[in-house]
N, C-alpha and C positions, 0 to 999 in steps of 0.2 A: 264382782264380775269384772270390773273395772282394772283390779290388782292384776288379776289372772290372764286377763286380754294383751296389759302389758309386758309382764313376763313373756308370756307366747311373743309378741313383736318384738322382746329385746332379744329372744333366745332365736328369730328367723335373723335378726339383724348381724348375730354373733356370727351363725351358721354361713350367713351371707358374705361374713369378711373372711372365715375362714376359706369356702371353697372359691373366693377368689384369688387367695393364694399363687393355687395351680394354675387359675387361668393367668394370670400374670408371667407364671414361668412357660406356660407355652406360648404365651404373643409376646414376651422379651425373644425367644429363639425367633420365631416366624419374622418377627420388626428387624432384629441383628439381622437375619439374610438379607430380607429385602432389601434395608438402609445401606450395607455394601453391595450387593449382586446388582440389585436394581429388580428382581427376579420375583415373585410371590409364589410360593412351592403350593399350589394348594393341597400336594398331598401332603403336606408334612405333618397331618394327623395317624397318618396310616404309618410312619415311622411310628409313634407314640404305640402305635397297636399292633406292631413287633417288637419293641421291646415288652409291652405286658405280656406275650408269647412268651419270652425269652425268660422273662420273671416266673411267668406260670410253670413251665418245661424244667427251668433249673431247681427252682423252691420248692415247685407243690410235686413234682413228677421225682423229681431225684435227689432230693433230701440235700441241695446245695445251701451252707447255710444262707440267710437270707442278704447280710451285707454284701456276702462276697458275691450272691448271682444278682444283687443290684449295681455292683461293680461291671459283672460281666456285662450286663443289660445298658450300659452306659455306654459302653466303649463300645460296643456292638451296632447300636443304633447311631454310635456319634463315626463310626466306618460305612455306615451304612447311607448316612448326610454328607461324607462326601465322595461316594460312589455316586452318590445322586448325581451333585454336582459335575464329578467329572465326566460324567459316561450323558447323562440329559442334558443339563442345565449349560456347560462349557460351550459343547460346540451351536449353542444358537443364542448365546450374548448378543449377536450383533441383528437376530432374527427381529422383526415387529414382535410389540407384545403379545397381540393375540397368541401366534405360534408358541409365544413361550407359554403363554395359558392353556392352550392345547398341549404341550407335553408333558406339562404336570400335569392337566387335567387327565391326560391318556395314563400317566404313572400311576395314580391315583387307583383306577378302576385296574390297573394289573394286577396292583399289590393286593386289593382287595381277593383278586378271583385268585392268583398266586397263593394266599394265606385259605381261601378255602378251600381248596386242592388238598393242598398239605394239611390242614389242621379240621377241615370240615365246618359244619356251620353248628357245632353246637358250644354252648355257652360254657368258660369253664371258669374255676376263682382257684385262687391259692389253699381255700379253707383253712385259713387264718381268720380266727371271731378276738376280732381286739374290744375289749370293754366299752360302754356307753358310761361316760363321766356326767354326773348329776350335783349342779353347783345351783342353789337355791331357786328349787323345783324346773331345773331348767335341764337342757339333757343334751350332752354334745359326745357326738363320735369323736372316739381316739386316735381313729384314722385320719381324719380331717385336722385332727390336732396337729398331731403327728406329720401330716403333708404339708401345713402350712403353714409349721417352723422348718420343715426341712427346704421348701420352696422360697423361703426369704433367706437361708442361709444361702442357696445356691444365688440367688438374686445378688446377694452381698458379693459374691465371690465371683461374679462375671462384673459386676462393677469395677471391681479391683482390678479384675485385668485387665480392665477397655481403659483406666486409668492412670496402671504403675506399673505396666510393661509396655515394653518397644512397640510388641507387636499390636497390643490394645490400643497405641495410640494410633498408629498404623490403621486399624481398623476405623476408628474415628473420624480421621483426617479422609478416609478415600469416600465414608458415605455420606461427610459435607462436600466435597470436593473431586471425582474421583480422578478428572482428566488432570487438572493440577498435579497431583499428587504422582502421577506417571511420571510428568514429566520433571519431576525432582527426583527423582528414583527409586519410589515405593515399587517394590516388587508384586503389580496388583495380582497375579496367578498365585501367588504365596496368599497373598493376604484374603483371598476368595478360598482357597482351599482349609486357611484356619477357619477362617468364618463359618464353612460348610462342616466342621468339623466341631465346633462350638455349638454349634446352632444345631446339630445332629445329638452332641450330649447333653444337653438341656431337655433335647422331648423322650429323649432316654431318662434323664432324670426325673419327665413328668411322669411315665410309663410307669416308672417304680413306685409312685405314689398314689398313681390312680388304680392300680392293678388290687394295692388294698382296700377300695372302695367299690370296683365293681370289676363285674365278670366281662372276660376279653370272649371276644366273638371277632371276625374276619371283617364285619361292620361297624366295629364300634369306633373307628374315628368320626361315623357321623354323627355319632353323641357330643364331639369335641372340637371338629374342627370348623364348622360352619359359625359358632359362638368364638371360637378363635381369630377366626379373619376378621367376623365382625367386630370382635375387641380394636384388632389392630387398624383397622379403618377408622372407628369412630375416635381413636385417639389419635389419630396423622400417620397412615400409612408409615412406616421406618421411624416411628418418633417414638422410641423406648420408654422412656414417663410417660407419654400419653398413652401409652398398650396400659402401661399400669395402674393408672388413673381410671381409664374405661373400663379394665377389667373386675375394679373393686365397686364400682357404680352396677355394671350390670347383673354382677355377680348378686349383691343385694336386692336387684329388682327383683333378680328370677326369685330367688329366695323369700321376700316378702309377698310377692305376686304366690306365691303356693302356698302361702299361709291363707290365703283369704277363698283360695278355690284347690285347683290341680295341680303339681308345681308345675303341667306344660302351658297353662295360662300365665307360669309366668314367666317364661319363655317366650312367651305372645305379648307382655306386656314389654319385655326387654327388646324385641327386635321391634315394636313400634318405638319407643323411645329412639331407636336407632334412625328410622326411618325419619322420624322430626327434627331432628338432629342436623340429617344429612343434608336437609332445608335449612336450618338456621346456620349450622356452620359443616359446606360441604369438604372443608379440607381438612374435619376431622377437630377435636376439644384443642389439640397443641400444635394441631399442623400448620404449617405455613402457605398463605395465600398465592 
């Protein structure tokens, strides 16, 4: 009994690093804005659930093959982060925050009643059945597999950028510094617009992965994004490792918290951790005081 207890907790522990994967790729996008805008988009789950639109529509509706309408869904949702930007987010920079939390929050509920206009409220999938892999009596989705090597390869590759190009250092340099950095001659409306535009193709990135694991509906960023801001808080608001750090810790709460009950208990267990957290260290696991 003993054997088999274990196995089940090491196969919730696996499941728990895999589908933090994803969450890492959608609070590395959500922390890059914030860390340059200064901005928290809270809709930025509701992009994530037009691109799985976008996946659904081109894949399952009209036989686009799969890379290339994950391509589309990329580029579409990463146009779509900085339309945000330009047309919301731009001209109230210099607003108090609330207001800007009120305009995302106002985006937020459009896209949702917008997306159920056009697409209605009923649930739809790719009807794509990817295998269940079985490694010593332990049983892992291919989906998850699959998302959460594809979620650290793109991890790898926005590091790269923010690294060993111009513009990535650019981006670095204005969300330690941003007034500095003006005034040396960083072009910060250039560097907001890549930013919104990176950070737009990453939850397009996430969309294509989560689209394989569950069915899009006009609601489903609330599956995603409220576990998403909490990522990036409890790791330091704009502090990129700490998104990723918090997101692999919570990720396995939820995941071994469902092993012992509902998984939404453990989702109850993940947002109290949160909660105790925000008392022992309120600027977040990496944030600065």
């Amino acid at each position: 009994m003993d054997e088999i207890f274990d196995i089940f907790l090491l196969e919730a522990l696996i499941n728990g690093i895999l589908f933090g994967g994803v969450l890492a790729l959608l609070s590395l996008g959500l922390n890059l804005i914030f860390g340059v805008v200064d901005v928290v988009w809270i809709c930025y789950a509701e992009l994530v659930m037009f691109g799985m639109y976008t996946m659904y529509w081109l894949a399952g509706v009209y036989d686009v093959p799969i890379l290339l309408a994950a391509v589309a869904a990329i580029g579409l949702v990463a146009i779509l982060g900085l339309l945000v930007h330009v047309l919301i987010i731009a001209p109230i920079l210099g607003s108090p925050p609330i207001n800007q939390l009120l305009a995302t929050g106002g985006l937020l509920f459009f896209l949702q009643s917008a997306a159920t206009l056009m697409f209605s409220i009923e649930f739809r999938n790719l009807g794509l059945r990817l295998p269940i892999l079985e490694f010593n009596e332990m049983y892992f989705s291919y989906a998850r597999l699959l998302a959460f090597g594809v979620a650290l390869v793109g991890m790898a590759a926005v590091y790269l950028f923010l690294t060993r190009t111009y513009i990535g250092a650019a981006i670095r340099a204005i969300s330690q510094d941003r007034e500095v950095m003006v005034l040396m001659g960083v072009d910060s409306k250039k560097v907001y617009w890549v930013t919104a535009l990176v950070g737009g193709g990453l939850a397009g990135l996430a969309a294509c992965l989560l689209v394989l694991q569950y069915d899009v509906h006009p609601f489903v960023g609330i599956s995603f994004g409220p576990i998403t801001f909490i990522i990036c808080v409890l790791g330091g608001l704009g502090n990129m490792i700490g998104g990723f750090v918090a997101a692999f810790i919570l990720s396995i709460i939820i995941s071994v918290g469902g092993l012992y009950s509902e998984m939404e208990w453990g989702y109850v267990l993940a947002f109290v951790f949160f909660i105790v957290m925000m008392f022992i260290r309120p600027q977040g696991l990496l944030g600065k005081k």
